[in-house]
ROZA-192858 format. One record per residue (C-alpha): residue in three letters; x, y, z; chain. Coordinates in Angstrom, 1 decimal, m for minus. Example, Ala and Ser with C-alpha at 12.3 -4.5 7.8 and 13.67 -1.06 7.14 Angstrom:
2
  residuo       x       y       z  cadena
      ALA    12.3    m4.5     7.8       A
      SER    13.7    m1.1     7.1       A
! end
This chain:
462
  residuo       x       y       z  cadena
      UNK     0.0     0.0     0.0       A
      UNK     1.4     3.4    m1.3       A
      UNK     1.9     6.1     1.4       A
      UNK    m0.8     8.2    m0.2       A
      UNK    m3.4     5.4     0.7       A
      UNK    m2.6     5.4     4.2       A
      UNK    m4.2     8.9     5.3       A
      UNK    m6.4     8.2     8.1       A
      UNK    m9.9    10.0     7.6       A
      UNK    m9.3    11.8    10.8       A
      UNK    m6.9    13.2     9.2       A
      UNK    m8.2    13.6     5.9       A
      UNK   m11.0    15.5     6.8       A
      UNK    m9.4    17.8     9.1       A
      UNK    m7.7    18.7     5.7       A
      UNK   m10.4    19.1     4.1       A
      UNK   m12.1    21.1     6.4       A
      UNK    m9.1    23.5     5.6       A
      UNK   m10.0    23.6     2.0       A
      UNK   m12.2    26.6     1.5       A
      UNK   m12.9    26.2    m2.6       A
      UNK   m14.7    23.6    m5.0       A
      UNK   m11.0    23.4    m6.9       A
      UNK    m9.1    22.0    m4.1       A
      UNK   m11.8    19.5    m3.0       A
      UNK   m11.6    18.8    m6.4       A
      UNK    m7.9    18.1    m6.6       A
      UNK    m7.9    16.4    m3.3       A
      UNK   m10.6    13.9    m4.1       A
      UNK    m7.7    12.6    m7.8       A
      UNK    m5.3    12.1    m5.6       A
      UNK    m6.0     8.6    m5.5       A
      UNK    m9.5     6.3    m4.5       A
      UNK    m8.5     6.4    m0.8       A
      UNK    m8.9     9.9    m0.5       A
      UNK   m11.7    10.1    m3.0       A
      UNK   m13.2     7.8    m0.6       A
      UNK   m12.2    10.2     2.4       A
      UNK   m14.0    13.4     0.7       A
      UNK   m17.1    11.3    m0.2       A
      UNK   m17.1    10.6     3.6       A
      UNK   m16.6    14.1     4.5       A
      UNK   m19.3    15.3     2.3       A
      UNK   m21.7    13.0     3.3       A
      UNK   m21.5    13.9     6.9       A
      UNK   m21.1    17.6     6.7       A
      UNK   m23.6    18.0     4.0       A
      UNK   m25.5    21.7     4.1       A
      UNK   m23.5    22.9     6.0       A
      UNK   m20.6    24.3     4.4       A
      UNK   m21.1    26.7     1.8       A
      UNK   m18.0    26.6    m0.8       A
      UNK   m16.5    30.3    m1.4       A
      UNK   m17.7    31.9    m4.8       A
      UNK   m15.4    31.5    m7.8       A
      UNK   m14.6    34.1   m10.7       A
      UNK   m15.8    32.7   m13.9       A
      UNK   m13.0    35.2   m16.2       A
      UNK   m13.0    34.9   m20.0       A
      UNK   m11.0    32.7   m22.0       A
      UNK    m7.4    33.5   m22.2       A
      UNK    m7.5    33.8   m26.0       A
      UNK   m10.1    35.6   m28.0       A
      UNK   m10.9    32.6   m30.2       A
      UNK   m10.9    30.4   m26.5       A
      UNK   m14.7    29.0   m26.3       A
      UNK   m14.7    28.0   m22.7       A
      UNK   m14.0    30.3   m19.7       A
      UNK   m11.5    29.9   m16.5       A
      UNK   m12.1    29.6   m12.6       A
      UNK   m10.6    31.8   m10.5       A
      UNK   m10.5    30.8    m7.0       A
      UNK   m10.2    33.8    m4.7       A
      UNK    m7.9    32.0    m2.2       A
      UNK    m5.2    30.7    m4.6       A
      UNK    m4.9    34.1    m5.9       A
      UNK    m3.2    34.5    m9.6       A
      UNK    m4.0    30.8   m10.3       A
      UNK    m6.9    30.2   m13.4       A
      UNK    m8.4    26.8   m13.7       A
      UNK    m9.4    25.4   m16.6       A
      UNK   m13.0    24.5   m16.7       A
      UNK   m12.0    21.0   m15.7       A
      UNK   m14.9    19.0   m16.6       A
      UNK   m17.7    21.5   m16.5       A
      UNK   m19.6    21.4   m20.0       A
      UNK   m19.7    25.6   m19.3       A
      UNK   m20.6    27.3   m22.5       A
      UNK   m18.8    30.8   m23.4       A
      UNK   m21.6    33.5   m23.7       A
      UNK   m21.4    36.9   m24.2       A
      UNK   m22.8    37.8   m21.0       A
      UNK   m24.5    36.2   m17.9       A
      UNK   m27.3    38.3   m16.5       A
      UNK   m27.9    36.3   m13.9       A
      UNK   m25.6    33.7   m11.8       A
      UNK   m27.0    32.5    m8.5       A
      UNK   m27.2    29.1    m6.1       A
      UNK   m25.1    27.7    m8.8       A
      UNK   m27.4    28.6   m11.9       A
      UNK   m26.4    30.9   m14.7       A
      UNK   m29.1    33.1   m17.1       A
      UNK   m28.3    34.2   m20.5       A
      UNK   m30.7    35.8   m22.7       A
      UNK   m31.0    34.5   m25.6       A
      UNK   m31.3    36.6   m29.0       A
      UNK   m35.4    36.0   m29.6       A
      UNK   m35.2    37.4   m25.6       A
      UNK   m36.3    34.5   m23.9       A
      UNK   m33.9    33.3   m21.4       A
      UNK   m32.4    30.0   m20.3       A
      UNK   m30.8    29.1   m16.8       A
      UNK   m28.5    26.6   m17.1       A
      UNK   m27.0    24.3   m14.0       A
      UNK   m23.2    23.1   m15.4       A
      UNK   m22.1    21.0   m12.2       A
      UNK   m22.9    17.4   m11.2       A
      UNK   m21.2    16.2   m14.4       A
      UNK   m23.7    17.6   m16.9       A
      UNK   m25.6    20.6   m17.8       A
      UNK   m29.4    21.0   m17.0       A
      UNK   m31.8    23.8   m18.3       A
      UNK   m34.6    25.4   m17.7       A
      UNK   m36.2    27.5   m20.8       A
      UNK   m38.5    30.7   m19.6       A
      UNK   m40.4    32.5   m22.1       A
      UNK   m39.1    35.6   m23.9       A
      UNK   m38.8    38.6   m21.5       A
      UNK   m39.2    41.7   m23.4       A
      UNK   m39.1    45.0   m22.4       A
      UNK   m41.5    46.4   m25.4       A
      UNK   m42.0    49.9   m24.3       A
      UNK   m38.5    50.9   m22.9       A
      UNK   m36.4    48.7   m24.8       A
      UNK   m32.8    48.5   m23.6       A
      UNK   m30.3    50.2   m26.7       A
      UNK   m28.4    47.0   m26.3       A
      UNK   m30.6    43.4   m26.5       A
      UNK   m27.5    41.9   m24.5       A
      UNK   m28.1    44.5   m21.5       A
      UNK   m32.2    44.0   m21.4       A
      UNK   m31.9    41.6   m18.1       A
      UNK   m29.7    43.8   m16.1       A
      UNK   m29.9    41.4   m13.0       A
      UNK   m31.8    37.7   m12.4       A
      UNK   m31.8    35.3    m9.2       A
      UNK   m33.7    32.2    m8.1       A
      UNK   m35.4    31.3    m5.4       A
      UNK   m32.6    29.7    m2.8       A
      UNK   m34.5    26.1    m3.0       A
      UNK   m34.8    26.5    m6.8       A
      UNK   m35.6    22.8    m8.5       A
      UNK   m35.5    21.6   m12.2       A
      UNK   m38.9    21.1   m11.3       A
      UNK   m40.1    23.6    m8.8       A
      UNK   m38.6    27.2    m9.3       A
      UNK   m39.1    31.0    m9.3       A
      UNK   m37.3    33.6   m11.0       A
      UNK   m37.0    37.6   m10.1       A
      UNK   m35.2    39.7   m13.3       A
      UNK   m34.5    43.5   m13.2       A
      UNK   m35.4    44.3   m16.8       A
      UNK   m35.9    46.9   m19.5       A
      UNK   m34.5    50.6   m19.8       A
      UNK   m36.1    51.8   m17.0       A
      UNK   m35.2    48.7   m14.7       A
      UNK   m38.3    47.3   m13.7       A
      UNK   m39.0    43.6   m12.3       A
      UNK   m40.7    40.5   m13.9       A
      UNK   m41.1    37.6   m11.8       A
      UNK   m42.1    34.1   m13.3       A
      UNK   m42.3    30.6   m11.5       A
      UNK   m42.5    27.2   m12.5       A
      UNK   m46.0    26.0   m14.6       A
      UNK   m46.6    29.5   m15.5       A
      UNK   m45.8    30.6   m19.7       A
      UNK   m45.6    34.6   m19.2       A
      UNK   m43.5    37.2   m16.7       A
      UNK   m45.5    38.7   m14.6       A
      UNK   m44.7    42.3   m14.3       A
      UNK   m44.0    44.2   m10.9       A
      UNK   m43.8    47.9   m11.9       A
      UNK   m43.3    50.8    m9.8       A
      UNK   m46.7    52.7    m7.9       A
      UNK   m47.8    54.7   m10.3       A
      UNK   m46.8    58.1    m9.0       A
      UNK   m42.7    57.1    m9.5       A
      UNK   m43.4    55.4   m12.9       A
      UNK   m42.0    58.8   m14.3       A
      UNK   m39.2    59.5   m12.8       A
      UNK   m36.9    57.4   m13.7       A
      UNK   m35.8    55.6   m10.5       A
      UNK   m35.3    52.2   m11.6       A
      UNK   m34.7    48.8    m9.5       A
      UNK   m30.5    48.3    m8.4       A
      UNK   m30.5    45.2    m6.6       A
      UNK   m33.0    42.2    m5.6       A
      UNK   m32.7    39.7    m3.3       A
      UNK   m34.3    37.1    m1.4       A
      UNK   m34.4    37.2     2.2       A
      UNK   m37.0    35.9     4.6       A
      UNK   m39.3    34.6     2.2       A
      UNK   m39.6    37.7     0.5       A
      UNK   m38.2    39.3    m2.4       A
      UNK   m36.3    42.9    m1.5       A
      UNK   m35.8    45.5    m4.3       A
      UNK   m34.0    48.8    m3.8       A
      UNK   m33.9    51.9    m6.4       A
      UNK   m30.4    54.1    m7.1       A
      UNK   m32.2    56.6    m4.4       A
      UNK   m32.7    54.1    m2.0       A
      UNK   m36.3    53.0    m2.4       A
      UNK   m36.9    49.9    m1.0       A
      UNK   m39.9    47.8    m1.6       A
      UNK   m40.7    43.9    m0.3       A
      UNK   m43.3    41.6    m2.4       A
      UNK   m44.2    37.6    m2.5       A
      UNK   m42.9    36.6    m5.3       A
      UNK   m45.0    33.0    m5.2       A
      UNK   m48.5    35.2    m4.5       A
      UNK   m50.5    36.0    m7.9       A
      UNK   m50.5    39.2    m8.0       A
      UNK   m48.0    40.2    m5.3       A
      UNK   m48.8    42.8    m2.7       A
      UNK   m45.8    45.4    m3.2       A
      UNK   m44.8    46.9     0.4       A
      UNK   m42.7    50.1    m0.1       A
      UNK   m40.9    49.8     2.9       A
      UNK   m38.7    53.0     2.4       A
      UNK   m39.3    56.1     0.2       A
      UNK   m36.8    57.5    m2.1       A
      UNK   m34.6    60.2    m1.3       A
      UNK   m32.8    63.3    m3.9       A
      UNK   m29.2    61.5    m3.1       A
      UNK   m28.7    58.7    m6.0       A
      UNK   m25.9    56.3    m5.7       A
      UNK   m24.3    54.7    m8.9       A
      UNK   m24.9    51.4    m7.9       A
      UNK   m26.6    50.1    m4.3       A
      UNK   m26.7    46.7    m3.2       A
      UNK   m29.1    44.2    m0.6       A
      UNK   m26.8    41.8     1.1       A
      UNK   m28.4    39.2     3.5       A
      UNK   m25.3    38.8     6.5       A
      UNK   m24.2    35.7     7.5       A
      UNK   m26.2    36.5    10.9       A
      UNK   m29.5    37.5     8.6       A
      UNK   m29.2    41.2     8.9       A
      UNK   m30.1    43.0     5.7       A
      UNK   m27.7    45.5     4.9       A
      UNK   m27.3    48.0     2.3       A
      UNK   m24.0    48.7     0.0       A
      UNK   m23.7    52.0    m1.9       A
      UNK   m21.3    53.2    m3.8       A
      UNK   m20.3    56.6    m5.1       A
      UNK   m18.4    57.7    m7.9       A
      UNK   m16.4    60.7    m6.5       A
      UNK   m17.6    64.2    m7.8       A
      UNK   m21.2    62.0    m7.0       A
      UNK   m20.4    62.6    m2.8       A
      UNK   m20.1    66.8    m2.8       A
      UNK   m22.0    68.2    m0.7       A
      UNK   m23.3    64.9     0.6       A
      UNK   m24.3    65.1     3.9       A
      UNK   m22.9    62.7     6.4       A
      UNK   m25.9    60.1     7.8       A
      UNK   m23.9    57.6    10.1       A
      UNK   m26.9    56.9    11.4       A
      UNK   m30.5    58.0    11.0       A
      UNK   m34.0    57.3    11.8       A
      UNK   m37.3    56.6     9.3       A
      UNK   m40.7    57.6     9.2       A
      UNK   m42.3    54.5    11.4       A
      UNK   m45.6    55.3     9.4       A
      UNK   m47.7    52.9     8.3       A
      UNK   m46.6    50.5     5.1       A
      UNK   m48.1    52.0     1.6       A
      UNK   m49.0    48.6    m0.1       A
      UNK   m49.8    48.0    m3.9       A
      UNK   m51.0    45.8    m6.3       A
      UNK   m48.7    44.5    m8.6       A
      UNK   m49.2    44.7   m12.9       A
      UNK   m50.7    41.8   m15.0       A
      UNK   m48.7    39.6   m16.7       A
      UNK   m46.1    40.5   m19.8       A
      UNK   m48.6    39.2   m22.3       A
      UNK   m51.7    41.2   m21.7       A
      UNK   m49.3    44.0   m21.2       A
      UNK   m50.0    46.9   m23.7       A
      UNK   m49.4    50.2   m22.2       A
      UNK   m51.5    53.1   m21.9       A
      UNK   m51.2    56.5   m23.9       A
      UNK   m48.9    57.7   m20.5       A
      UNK   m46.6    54.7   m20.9       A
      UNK   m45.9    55.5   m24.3       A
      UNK   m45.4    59.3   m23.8       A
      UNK   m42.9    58.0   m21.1       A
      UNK   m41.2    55.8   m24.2       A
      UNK   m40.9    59.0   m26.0       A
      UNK   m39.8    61.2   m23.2       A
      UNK   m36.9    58.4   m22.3       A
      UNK   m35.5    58.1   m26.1       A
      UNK   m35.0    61.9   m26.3       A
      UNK   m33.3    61.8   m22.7       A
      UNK   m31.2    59.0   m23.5       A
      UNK   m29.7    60.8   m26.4       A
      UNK   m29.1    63.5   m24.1       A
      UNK   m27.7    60.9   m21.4       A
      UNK   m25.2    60.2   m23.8       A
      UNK   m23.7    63.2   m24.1       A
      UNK   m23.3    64.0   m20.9       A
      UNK   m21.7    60.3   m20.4       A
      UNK   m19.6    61.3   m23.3       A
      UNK   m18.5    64.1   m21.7       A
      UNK   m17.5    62.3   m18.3       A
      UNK   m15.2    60.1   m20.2       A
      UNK   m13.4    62.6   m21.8       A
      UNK   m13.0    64.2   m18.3       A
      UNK   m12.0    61.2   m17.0       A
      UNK    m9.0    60.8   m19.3       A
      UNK    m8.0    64.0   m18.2       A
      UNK    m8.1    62.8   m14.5       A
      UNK    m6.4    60.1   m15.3       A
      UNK    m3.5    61.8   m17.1       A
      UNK    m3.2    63.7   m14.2       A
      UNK    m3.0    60.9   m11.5       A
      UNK    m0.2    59.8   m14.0       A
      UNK     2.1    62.5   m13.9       A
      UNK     1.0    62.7    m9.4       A
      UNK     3.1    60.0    m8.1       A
      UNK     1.4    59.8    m4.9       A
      UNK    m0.2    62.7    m4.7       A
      UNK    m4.0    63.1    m4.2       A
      UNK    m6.8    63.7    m6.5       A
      UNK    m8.9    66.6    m6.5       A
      UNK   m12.1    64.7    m6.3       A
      UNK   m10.8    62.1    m4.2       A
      UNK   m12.9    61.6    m1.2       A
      UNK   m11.3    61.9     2.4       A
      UNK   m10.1    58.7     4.0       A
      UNK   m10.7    56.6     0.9       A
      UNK    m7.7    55.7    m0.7       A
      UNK    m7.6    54.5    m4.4       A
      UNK    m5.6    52.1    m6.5       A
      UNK    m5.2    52.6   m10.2       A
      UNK    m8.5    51.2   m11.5       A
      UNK   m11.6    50.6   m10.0       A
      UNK   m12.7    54.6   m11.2       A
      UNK   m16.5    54.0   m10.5       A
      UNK   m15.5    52.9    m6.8       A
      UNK   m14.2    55.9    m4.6       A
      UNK   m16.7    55.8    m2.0       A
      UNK   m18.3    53.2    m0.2       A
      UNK   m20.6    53.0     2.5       A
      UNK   m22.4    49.9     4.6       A
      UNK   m25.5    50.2     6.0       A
      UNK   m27.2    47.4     8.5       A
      UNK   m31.3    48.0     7.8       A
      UNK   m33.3    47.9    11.3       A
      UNK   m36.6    47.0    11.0       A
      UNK   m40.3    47.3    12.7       A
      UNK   m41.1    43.4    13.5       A
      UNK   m44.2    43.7    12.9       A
      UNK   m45.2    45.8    10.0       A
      UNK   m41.7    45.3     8.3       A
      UNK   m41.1    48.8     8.0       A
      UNK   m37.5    50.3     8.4       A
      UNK   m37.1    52.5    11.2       A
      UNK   m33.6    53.3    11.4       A
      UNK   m30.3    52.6     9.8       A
      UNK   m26.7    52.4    11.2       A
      UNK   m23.8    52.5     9.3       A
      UNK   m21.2    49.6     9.7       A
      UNK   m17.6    50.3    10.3       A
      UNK   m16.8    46.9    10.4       A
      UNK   m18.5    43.5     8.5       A
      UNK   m18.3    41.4    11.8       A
      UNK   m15.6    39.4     9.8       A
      UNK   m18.1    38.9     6.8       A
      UNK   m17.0    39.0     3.3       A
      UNK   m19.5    40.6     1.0       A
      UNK   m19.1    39.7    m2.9       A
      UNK   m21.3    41.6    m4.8       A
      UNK   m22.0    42.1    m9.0       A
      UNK   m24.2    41.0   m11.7       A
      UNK   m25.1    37.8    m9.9       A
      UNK   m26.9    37.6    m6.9       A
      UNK   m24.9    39.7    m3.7       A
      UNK   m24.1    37.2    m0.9       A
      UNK   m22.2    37.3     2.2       A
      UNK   m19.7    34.8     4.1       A
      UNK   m17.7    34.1     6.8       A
      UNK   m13.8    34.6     6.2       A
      UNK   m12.9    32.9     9.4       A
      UNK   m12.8    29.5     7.9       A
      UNK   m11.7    30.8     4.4       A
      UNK    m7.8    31.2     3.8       A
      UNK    m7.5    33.6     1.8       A
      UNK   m10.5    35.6     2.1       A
      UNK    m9.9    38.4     3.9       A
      UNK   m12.5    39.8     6.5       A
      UNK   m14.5    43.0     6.2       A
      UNK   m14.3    42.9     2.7       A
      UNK   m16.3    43.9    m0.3       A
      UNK   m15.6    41.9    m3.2       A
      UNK   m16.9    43.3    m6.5       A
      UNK   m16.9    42.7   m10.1       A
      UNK   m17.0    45.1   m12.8       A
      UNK   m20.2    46.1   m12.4       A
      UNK   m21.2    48.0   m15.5       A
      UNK   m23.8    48.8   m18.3       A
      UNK   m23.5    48.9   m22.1       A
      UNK   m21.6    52.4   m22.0       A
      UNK   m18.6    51.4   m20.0       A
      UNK   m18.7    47.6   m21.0       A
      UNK   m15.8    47.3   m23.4       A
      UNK   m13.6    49.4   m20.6       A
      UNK   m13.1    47.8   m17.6       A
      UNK   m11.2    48.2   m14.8       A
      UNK   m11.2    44.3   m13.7       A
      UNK   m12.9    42.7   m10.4       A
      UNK   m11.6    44.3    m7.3       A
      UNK   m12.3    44.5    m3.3       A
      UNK   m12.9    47.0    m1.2       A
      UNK   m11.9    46.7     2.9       A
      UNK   m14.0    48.6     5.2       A
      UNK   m11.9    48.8     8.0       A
      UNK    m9.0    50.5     6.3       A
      UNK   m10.9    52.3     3.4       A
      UNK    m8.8    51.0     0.4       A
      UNK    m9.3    49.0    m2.5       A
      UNK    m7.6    46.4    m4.3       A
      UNK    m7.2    44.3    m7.5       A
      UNK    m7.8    40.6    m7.5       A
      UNK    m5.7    40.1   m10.9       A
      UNK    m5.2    42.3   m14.0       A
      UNK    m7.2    41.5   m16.7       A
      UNK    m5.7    40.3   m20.3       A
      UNK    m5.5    42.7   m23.0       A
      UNK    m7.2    40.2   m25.0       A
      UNK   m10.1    40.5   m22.2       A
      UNK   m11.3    43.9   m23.4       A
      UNK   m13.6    43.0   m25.8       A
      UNK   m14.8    39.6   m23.8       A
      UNK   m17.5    39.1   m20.9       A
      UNK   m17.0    40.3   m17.6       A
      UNK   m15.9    37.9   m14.9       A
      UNK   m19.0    37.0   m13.0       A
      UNK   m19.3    35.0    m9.7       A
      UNK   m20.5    31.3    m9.6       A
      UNK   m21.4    29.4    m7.0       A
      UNK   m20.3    25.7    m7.2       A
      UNK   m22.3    23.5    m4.7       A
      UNK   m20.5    20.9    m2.3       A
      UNK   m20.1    18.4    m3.4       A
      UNK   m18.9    17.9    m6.9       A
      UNK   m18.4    14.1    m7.0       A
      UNK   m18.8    13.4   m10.8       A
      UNK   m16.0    16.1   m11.3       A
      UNK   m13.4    14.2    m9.1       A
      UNK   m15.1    10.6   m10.3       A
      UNK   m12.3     8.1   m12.2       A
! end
């Protein structure tokens, strides 16, 4: 007997239980049948309750590459091949959650597909089209999708951010439309689309750019909308929902810089404990036509847009200038840079960051306060276009604590320039890179996170 089939599965597993991602418990269970035989035991008695980090799903290293790599946060600068994941390359994932990716397809229905256990399973929902506020870009029309967190081939429902003006569809298993969850009726004009959704609870949590934040049932037909927080005049570029490992809903903004003047400072502050303004929600997508008010909206959005994109045209050409001027500042400190926040090269649309933890009124839901975090408790956050999930770093070599790890979170204008995935520590206000992108990635999909499950036997199966 070979020394390597001599490991004791005491010791084995207390290996194991060292091994924070899907890769080395993959690598671990080659080594030879003894120890595939170890992680089979080890999986079988720890199973639900270990939660495998997230891994970067980064482009192909060449541009005529068809299949992307893994990136396992904890083994940083090392790329896995797709080992035997039958992953297909798309342009873009809209959606990557409990293990299931969404792409849209070009006829804009959408397909989740489910590329661990040895094979890939799908699930086909019907076409999800925006028809009034079409995005400018078909690829960009699902700006965010999750699934339920006890999603089935079988038994499933779906939440999507959606459109040019970011509204929500919801659809769940057995039914052959989206059902649509607009705004109330007096914000359908201003422009203050959906940022984030998330499950938690049981209940499906949507926040605006201006900090809106509604709750509905997504399984109830139609859904009883609870704005839970109104909208203030202080937009953030992006703003996250981010269940804690403890369950405590917090809320992630982030600022570009010139966005913060003349912010005012709110470390902590108290809500309206009113009572909750409930709505019903729309009918479904396909008796969806519009009124004479939507369409005036449609017209009113096309001319801004155009408008939009000068003004983003603008910002870029500013932004070259800024960045010719870091260039020849070795160390010195931008004009719009905010106070205590330092910045890496990169990373441009993240100079400011703030955490928030949500309190809330047991009984009628409603927010009554919020507090903002100077610390994660030792959480890491991981945030982007897949679903925005927290973890403990404790157990997790290489994962470092009160952190905020993001992907290039972007839309069609600043898609084809990216700054790369990055992190963001709370407790000493700086960010970092997690690796440089290839040139060759420019023109390629973002990285997005996925989230292999525990255990991955047919991928360490000989």
């Amino acid at each position: 007997m070979s020394l390597w089939e001599s490991l004791s599965g005491d010791i084995g597993h207390l290996i194991i239980e060292r091994l924070p991602e899907v890769v080395e418990h993959i690598r671990f269970g080659v080594v030879c049948k003894r120890w595939c035989s170890i992680l089979r035991k080890y999986h079988e008695l720890e199973k639900g309750k270990r939660r495998p980090l997230p891994m970067l799903l980064t482009p192909p290293n060449t541009v005529t590459g068809t299949k992307p790599n893994l990136y396992a946060i904890s083994c940083r600068e090392n790329h896995y091949r797709n080992l035997t994941l039958s992953l297909p390359y798309a342009y873009r994932y809209c959606g990557s959650s409990y293990g299931r990716l969404a792409t849209q397809n070009p006829d804009r229905s959408v397909t989740l597909e489910y590329p661990f256990r040895g094979k890939v399973s799908y699930i086909h929902l019907p076409f999800l089209d925006a028809k009034l506020h079409r995005c400018l870009h078909p690829q960009f029309e699902i700006n965010r999708l999750i699934v339920s967190p006890d999603s089935t081939q079988d038994d499933y429902m779906v939440v999507a951010i959606y459109g040019g003006q970011n509204e929500i569809a919801t659809i769940k298993s057995g039914e052959e439309s989206w059902f649509l969850i607009k705004p109330a009726h007096e914000d359908r004009d201003r422009r203050t689309g959906y940022s984030d959704i998330i499950f938690h609870k049981g209940l499906v949590y949507a926040v605006t750019v201006k900090h809106k934040i509604v709750a509905f049932d997504v399984g109830v037909r139609p859904p009883k909308v609870k704005i839970l927080l109104p909208e203030i005049e202080r937009p953030a570029k992006l703003n996250n929902l981010v269940q804690s490992t403890n369950m405590e809903l917090l809320r992630v903004e982030r600022h570009r810089g010139r966005e913060t003047d003349g912010v005012a400072e709110h470390n902590e502050e108290e809500y309206d404990g009113g009572e909750v303004v409930q709505y019903d929600a729309e009918e479904y997508l396909e008796d969806y036509e519009g009124s004479s008010d939507d369409e005036q909206d449609g017209d009113w959005q096309e001319d801004d847009a155009e408008e939009e994109n000068e003004e983003v045209d603008g910002e870029e050409e500013g932004d070259g200038e800024e960045n010719e001027k870091v260039d020849g500042e070795e160390g010195g400190r931008e004009e719009d840079e905010v106070e205590g926040h330092e910045r890496v090269s990169g990373n441009r649309f993240n100079y400011r960051v703030k955490v928030y933890r949500l309190m809330t009124n047991e009984l009628s839901g409603k927010f009554t306060k919020k507090i903002e975090l100077s610390s994660l408790n030792g959480d890491a956050l991981f945030l982007g276009d897949n679903m925005s999930v927290s973890f403990s770093a404790a157990p997790c070599s290489g994962c470092e604590p009160d952190t905020i790890y993001f992907t290039d979170d972007c839309n069609y204008g600043d898609y084809l320039d990216s700054d790369g995935p990055g992190s963001y520590n709370i407790l000493n206000k700086t960010f970092g890179e997690l690796y440089k992108p290839k040139p060759t990635h420019k023109y390629m999909p973002h990285a997005s996170w996925v989230f292999p499950p525990f255990p991955v036997f047919s991928d360490y199966d000989r």
